[in-house]
C-alpha positions as CSV (number, residue, x, y, z in Angstrom):
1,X,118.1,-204.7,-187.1
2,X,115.5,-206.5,-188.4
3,X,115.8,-207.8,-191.9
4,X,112.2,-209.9,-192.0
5,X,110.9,-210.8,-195.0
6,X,108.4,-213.4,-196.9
7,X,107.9,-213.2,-201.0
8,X,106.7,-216.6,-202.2
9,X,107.3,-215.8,-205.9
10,X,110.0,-216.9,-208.2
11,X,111.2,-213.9,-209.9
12,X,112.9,-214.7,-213.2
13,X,114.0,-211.3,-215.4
14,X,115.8,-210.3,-218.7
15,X,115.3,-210.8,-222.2
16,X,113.2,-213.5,-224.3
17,X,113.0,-215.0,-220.4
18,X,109.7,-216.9,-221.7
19,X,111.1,-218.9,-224.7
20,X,114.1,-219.6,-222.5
21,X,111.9,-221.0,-219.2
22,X,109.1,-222.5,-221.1
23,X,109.1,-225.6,-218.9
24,X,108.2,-223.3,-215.7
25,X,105.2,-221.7,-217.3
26,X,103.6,-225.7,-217.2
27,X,101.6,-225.4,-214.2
28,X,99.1,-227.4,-215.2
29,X,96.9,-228.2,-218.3
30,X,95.3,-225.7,-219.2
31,X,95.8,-222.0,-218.7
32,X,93.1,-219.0,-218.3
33,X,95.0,-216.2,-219.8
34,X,94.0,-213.0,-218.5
35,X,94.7,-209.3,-220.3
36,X,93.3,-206.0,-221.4
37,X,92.5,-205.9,-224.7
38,X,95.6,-204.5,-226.4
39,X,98.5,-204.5,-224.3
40,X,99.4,-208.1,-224.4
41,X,99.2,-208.4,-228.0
42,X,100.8,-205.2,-228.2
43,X,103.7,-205.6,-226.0
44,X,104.5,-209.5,-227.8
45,X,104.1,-211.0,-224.9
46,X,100.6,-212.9,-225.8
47,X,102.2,-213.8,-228.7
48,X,105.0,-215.5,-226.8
49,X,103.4,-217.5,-224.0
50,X,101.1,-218.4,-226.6
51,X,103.7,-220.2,-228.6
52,X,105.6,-222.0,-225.4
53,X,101.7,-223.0,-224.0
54,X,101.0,-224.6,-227.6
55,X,104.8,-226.0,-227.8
56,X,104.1,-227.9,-224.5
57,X,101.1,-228.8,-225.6
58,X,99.2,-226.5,-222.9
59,X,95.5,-225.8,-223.3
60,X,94.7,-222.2,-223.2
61,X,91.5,-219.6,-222.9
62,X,92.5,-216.0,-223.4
63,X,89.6,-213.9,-221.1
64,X,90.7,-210.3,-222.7
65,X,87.4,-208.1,-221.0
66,X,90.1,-206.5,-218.2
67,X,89.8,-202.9,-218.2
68,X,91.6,-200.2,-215.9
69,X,90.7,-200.3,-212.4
70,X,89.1,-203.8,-212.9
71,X,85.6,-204.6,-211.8
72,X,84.9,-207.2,-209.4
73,X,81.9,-208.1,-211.0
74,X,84.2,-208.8,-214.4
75,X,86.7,-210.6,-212.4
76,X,83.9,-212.5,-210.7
77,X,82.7,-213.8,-214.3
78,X,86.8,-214.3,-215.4
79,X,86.4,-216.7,-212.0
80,X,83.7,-218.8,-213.8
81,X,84.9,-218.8,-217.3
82,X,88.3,-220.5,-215.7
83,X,85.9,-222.9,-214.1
84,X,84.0,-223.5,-217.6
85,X,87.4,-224.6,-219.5
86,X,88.5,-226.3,-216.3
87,X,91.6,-223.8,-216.1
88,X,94.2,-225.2,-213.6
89,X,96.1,-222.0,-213.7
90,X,96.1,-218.7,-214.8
91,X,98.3,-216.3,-216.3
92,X,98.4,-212.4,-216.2
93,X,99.6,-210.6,-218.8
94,X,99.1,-206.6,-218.6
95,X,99.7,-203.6,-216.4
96,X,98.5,-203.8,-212.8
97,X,94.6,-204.3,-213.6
98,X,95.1,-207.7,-215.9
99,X,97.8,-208.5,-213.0
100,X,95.5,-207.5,-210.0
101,X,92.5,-208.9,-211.8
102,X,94.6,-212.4,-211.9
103,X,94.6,-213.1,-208.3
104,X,90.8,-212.4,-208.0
105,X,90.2,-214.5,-210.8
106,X,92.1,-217.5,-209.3
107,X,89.9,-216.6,-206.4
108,X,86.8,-216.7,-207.6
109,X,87.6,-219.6,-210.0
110,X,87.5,-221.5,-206.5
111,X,84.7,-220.2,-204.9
112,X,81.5,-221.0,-207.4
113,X,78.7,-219.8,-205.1
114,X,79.9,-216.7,-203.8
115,X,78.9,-213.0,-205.5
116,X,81.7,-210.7,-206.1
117,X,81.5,-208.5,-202.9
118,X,82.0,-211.7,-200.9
119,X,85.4,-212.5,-201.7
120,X,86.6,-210.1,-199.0
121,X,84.8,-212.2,-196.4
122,X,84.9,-216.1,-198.0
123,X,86.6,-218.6,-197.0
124,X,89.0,-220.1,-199.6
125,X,89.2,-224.0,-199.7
126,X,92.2,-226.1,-197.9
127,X,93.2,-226.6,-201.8
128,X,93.6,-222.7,-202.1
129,X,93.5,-220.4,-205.4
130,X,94.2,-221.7,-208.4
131,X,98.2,-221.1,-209.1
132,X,99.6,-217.5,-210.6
133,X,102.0,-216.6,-213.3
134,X,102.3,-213.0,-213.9
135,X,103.9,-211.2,-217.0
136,X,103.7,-207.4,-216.2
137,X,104.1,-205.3,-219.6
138,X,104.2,-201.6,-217.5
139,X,106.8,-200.9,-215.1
140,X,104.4,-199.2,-212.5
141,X,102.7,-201.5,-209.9
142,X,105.0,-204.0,-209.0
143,X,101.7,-206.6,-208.8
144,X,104.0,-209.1,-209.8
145,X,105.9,-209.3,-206.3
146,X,102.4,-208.5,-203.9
147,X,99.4,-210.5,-203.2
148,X,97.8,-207.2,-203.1
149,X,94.4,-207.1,-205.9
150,X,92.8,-203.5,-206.1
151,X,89.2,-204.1,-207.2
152,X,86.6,-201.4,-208.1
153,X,83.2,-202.5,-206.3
154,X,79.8,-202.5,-207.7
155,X,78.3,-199.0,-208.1
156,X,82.1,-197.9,-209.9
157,X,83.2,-195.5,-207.3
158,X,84.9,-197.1,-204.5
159,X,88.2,-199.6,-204.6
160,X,89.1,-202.0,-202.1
161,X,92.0,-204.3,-201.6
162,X,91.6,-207.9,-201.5
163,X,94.5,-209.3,-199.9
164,X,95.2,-213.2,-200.3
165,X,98.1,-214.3,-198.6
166,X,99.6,-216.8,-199.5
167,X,97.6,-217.7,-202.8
168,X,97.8,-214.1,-203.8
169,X,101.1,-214.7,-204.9
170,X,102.3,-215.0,-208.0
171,X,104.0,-218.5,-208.5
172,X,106.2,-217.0,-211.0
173,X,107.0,-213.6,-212.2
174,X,108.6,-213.3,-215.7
175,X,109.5,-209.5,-215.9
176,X,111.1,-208.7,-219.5
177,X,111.4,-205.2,-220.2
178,X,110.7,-205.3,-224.0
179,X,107.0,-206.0,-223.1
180,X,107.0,-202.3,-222.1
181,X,109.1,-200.6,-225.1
182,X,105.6,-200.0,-226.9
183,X,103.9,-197.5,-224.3
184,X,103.5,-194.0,-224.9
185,X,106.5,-191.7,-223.0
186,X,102.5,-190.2,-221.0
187,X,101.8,-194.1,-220.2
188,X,105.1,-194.4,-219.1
189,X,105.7,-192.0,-216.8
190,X,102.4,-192.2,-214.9
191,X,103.4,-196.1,-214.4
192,X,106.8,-194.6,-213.6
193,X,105.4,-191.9,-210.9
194,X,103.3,-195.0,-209.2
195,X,106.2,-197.4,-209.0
196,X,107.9,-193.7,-206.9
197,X,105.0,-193.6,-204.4
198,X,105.3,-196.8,-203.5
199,X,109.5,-196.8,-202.6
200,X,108.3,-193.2,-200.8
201,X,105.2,-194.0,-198.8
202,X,106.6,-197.2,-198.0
203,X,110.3,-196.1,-196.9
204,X,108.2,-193.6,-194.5
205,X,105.9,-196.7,-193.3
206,X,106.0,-197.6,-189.6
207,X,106.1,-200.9,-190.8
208,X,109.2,-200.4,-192.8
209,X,112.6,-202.4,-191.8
210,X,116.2,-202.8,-193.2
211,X,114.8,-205.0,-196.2
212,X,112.0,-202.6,-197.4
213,X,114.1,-199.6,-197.5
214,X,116.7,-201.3,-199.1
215,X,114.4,-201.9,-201.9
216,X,112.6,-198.6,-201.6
217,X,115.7,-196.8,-202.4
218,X,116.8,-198.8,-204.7
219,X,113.5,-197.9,-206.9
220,X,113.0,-194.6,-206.1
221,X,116.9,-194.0,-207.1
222,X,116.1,-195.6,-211.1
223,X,112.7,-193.5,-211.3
224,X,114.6,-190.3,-210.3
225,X,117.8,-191.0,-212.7
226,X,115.5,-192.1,-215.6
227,X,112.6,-189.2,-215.0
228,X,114.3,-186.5,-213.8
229,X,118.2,-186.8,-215.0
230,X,118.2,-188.1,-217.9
231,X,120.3,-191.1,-217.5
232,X,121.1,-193.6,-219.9
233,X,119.1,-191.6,-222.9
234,X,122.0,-192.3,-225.4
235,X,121.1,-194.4,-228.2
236,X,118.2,-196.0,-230.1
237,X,114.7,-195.0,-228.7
238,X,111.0,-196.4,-228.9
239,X,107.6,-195.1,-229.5
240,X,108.2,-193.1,-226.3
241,X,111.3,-191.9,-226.1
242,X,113.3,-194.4,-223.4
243,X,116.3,-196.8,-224.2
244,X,116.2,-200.3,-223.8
245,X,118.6,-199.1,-220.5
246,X,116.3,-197.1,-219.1
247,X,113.3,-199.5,-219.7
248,X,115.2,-202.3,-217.4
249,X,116.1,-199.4,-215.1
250,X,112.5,-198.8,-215.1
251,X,110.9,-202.6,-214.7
252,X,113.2,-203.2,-212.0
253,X,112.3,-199.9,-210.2
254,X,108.8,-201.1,-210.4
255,X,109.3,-204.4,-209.2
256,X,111.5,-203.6,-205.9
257,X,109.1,-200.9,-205.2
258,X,106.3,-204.0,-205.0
259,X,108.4,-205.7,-203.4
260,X,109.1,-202.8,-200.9
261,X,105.1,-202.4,-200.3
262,X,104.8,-205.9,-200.0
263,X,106.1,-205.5,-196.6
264,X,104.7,-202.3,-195.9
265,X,102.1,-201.2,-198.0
266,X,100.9,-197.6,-199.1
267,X,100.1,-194.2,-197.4
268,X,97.7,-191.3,-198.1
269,X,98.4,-190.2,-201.4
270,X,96.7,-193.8,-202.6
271,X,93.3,-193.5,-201.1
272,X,92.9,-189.9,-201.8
273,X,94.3,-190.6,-205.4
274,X,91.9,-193.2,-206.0
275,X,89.0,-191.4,-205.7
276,X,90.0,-189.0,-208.6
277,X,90.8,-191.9,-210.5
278,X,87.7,-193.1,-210.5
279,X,85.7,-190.1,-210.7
280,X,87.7,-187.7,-212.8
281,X,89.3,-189.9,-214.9
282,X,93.6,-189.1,-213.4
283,X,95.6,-192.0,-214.6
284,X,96.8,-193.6,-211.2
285,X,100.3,-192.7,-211.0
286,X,99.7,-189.3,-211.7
287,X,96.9,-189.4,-209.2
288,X,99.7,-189.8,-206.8
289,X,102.1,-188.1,-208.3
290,X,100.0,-185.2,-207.7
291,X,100.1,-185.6,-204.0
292,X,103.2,-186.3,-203.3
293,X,104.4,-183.1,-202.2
294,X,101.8,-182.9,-199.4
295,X,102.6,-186.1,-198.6
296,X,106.1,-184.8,-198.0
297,X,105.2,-181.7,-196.7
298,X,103.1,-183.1,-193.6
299,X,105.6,-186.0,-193.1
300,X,108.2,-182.9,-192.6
301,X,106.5,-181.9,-189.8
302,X,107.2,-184.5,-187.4
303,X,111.0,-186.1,-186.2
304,X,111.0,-189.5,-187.6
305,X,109.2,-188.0,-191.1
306,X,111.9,-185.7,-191.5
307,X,114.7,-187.5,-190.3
308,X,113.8,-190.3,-193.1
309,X,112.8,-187.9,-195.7
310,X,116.5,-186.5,-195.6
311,X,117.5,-189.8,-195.7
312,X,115.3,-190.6,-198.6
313,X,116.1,-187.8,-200.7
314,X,120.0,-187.5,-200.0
315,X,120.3,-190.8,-201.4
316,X,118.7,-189.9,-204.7
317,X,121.1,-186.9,-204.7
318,X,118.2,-184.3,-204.1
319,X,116.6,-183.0,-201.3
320,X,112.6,-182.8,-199.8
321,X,112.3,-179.5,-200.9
322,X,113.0,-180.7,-204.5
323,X,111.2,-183.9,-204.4
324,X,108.0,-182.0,-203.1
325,X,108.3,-179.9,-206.1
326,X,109.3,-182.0,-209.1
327,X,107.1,-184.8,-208.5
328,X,103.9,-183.3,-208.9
329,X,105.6,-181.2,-211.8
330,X,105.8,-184.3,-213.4
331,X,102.5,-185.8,-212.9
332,X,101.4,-182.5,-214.2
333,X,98.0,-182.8,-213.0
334,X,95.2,-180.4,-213.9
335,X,91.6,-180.3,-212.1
336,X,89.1,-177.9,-211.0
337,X,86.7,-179.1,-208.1
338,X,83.8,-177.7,-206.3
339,X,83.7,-177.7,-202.6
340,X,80.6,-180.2,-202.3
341,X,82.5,-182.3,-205.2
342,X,85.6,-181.7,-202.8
343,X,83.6,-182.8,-199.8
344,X,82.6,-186.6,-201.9
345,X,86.0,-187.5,-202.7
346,X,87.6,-187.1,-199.0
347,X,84.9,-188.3,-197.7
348,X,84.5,-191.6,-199.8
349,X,88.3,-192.9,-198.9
350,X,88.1,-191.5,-195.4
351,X,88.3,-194.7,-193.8
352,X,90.8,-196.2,-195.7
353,X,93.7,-197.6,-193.1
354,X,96.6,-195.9,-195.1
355,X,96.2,-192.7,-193.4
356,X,98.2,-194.2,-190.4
357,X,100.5,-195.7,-192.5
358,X,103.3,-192.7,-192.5
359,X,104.8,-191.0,-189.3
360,X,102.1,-188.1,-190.3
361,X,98.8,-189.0,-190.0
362,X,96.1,-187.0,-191.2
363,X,93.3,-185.2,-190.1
364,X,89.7,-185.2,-191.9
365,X,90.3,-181.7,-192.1
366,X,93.2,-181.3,-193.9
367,X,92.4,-184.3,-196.1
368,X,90.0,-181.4,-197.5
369,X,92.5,-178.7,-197.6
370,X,95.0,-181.0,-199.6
371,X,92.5,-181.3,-202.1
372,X,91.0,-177.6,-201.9
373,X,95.1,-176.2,-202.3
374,X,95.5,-178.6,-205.2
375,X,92.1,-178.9,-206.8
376,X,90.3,-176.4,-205.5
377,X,88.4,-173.6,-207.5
């Protein structure tokens, strides 16, 4: 059995966890804080690593320009604005992008002569990245246990992964579910649908082993209570609709599901749901969401997809058939595409290596019908 496994991150979780470990968040002396502009002040959590930085008497720079699906060209200037201050570490406070854009920031904070395309290909010094602490206030990505840093390129239309191992790593994760009890019940479910592609697409991995799908299950078993039972609704509720219960159901879905991809990483419905993302505007989760049930209908047609699709969905208490359905109920998707616009999308994350990643791998071809039955005119 093999059981291998390699997560440099401390992983600290619960309630007020910042106030109470305020010694660990001094990594240095001064911190780049990087966010969106609303989330972190919305969620408290700016507001609280503010007041244990200051209390330590920790110098900080808040670099707030991180929007969704972040731009390497705005993480490339995030690089040289920690350089500026003479950040020694930098902290990530958001949903994936703020938390993806961290790691290219500490990057590119060490790399002054490069342009933002060439952080794929550069060399990082012997003195590495500057150090991460990341603070996710979604429960949807699981950045916060990955190296992994999706960045859009220049021109807006394509993302790629940069992939630093092992600087891409957060130092340490602080993962409080109050930082998520102000999103929206739409926000959280698309983050929620996300965190469930990743326990799916990497439980069907050939790279899985005894450790992934022990925490792909374990993720994919809290989405599909919360989601799609109902469980733990009884009692006080926030701005969208969950209980504190279900919000730590839902953190720590999200962040053994990055744990989970960690080892494996993603399969098809990512690529072809990030071109729609970019393009049409799909929030990501619901992106792949939408293809789930293709994804499970083609894994179906081969032995090992089937076998660990039964395995898979008998453990939630379900079965394919249902999960093929429900899930991209739920991400409730609704687009009309041409066959030329069709024809872009596939074609712009038809190289991407995740189509291997699954015991179904697909054809050109019926990349295009998978869109044309679900988007199609």
């Amino acid at each position: 059995m093999n059981f291998d496994f390699f997560m440099p991150t401390k992983v600290v979780t619960g309630t007020h966890i910042i106030r109470e470990h305020a010694d660990e968040l001094a990594l240095g002396r001064h911190a780049l804080i990087v966010t969106g502009k609303n989330s972190a002040r919305l969620s408290g959590a700016l507001d609280d690593v503010i007041e244990v930085l200051s209390k330590n008497g920790i110098g900080y720079t808040v670099f707030d320009e991180i929007t969704e699906n972040p731009l390497a060209e705005i993480c490339h200037k995030g690089g040289t604005v920690a350089r500026e201050v003479g950040a020694d570490f930098v902290i990530g406070i958001g949903g994936g992008s703020p938390l993806d854009a961290t790691k290219a920031i500490a990057a590119y904070a060490v790399l002054p002569d490069i342009q933002p395309t060439d952080i794929y290909t550069a060399e990082l010094p012997k003195t590495g990245m500057l150090p991460i602490i990341a603070i996710p206030t979604t429960a949807g990505t699981g950045s916060e246990a990955n190296p992994y840093a999706v960045l859009t390129l220049p021109g807006g239309d394509v993302k790629k992964t940069f992939k630093p191992i092992p600087g891409g790593y957060p130092k340490i994760a602080f993962l409080d579910p109050r930082y998520t009890y102000s999103l929206s019940e739409e926000y959280t479910v698309s983050t929620a649908l996300d965190a469930f592609s990743h326990a799916l697409e990497s439980y069907l991995s050939p790279k899985a082993n005894a450790a992934s799908e022990m925490y792909a299950l374990f993720a994919a078993k809290q989405i599909w209570d919360v989601l799609f039972r109902g469980a733990d609704d009884e009692g006080e509720k926030d701005r969208g609709g969950f209980t504190p219960v279900q919000r730590e159901r839902l953190s720590l879905a999200a962040l053994a599901a990055g744990i989970a991809i960690n080892r494996t990483s993603t399969g098809f419905p990512h690529p072809l749901g990030y071109s729609i993302t970019l393009s049409e505007g799909i929030p990501h989760g619901r992106a792949c969401g939408a293809l789930a049930g293709a994804y499970i209908v083609y894994n179906m047609r081969t032995v090992l997809g089937e076998r660990k699709l039964i395995r898979f969905a008998a453990y939630l208490g379900t079965s394919p058939s249902e999960l093929a359905r429900r899930i991209p109920a739920k991400a409730n998707v609704h687009l009309t595409l041409t066959r030329e616009q069709i024809d872009e999308h596939v074609d712009r994350v038809a190289g991407a290596s995740n189509y291997a990643n699954s015991p179904y791998v697909l054809s050109h071809d019926e990349m295009i019908m998978i869109y044309s039955t679900l988007f199609g005119e």
